[in-house]
C-alpha positions in Angstrom: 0.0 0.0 0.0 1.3 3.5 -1.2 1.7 6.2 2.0 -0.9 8.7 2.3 0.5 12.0 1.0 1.4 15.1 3.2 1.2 18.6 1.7 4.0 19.0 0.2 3.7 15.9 -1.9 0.6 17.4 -3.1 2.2 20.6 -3.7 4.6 19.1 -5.1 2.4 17.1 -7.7 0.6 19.6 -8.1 3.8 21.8 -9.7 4.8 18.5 -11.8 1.2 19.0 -13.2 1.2 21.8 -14.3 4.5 21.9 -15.7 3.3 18.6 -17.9 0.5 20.2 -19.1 2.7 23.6 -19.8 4.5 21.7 -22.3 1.4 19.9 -23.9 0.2 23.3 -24.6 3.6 24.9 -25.7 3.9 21.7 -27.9 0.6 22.1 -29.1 0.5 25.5 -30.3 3.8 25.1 -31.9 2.7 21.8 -33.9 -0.6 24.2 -35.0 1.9 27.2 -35.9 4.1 25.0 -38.5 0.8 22.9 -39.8 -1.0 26.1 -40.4 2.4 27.6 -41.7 2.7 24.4 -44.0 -0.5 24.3 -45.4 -0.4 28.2 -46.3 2.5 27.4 -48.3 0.5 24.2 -50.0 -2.3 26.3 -51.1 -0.1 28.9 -53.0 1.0 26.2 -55.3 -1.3 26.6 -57.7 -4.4 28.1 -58.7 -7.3 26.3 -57.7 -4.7 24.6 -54.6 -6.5 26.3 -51.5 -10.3 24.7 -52.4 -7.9 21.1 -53.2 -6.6 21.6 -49.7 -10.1 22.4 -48.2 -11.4 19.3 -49.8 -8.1 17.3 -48.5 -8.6 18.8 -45.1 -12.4 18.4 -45.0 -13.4 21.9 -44.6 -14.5 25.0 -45.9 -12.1 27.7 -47.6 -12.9 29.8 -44.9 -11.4 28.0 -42.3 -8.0 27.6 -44.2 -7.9 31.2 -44.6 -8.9 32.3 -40.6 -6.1 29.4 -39.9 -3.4 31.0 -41.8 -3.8 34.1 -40.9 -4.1 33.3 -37.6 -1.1 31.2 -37.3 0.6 33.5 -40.0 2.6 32.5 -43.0 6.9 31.7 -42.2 7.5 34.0 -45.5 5.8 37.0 -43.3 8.0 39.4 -41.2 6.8 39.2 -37.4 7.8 42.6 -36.8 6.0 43.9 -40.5 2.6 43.3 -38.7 3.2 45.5 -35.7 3.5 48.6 -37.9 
């Protein structure tokens, strides 16, 4: 049988938590930045390539555009934007 846990174990576990789910979400939004980022640079292949990609993806136009711009395209300048 495991001890029962004091405070500080809790606290502890508690810190380890939140650290874990820290880097889920830093890994997460960094995986969505270089899909979206990937898939901007797919559907500027060709004419006609971002409704190809919405059909691939399963959704609308609509939503690849809102994605991209929200994630923003690695050709664009960061600092460009802030201007």
């Amino acid at each position: 049988m495991t001890p029962r846990p004091d405070d500080q174990a809790r606290a502890e576990l508690r810190d380890l938590v939140a650290q874990a789910s820290q880097r889920r979400e830093s890994e997460h939004e960094r995986i969505e930045t270089e899909f979206w980022q990937e898939i901007d640079r797919l559907q500027r292949r060709y004419h006609g390539a971002q409704q190809d990609v919405a059909n691939a993806l399963d959704v609308k136009r609509n939503q690849i555009l809102r994605q991209t711009k929200r994630y923003g395209s690695a050709d664009q300048d960061p600092a460009a934007d802030n201007g």
